[in-house]
C-alpha angles and dihedrals in degrees: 000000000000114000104242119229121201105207115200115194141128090211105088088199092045086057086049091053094051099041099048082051096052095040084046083062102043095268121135100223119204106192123211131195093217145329109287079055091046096055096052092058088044081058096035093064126351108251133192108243140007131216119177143167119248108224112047133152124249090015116018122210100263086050091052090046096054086045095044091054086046092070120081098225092049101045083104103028105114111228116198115207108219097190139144088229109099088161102135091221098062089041092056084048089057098046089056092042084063109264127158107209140334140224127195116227136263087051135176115252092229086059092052099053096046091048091052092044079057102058098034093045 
């Protein structure tokens, strides 16, 4: 069965990119506007791996990430921020807030996949 990616993003075109990317690769993609969006499909069905942006309006991605842990069903799920911000600070909040990884847009395709193989094994 078909690993299931949650992508979190307010670009529509940035969510395009990523899911013709992962489905490319065999992944089922559910997209998301924001975070608060994102959280009630998290709720809605368990899935395998996160990405998300990290400024969004109404929920932004660290938000979403603190939610997300405290969630039982998402306390091992990896979440991947895609963001423009490379700023070490905010890497080191996301880190505490519980993510897994980070990639920096715009990003290659071949990085996102491997970084996603990675996670998922």
């Amino acid at each position: 069965m078909a690993k299931t990616i949650l992508c979190v993003d307010d670009s529509t075109s940035m969510r395009l990119m990523v899911k013709l990317a992962l489905n490319g690769a065999g992944y089922e993609v559910i997209e998301a506007c924001d975070g608060r969006d994102a959280l009630d499909k998290a709720r809605a069905g368990a899935v395998n791996l996160v990405l998300t942006d990290l400024n969004m309006p109404n929920m932004d991605g660290l938000t979403l990430i603190r939610q997300l842990r405290a969630l039982p069903t998402y306390k091992g799920v990896p979440i991947i921020f895609l963001t423009t911000e490379s700023d070490e600070s905010k890497k080191a909040e996301a880190k505490s807030a519980g993510a897994t990884g980070w990639i920096v847009k715009p990003f290659q395709e071949s990085q996102l996949l491997g970084v996603v193989k990675k996670v998922l094994g």
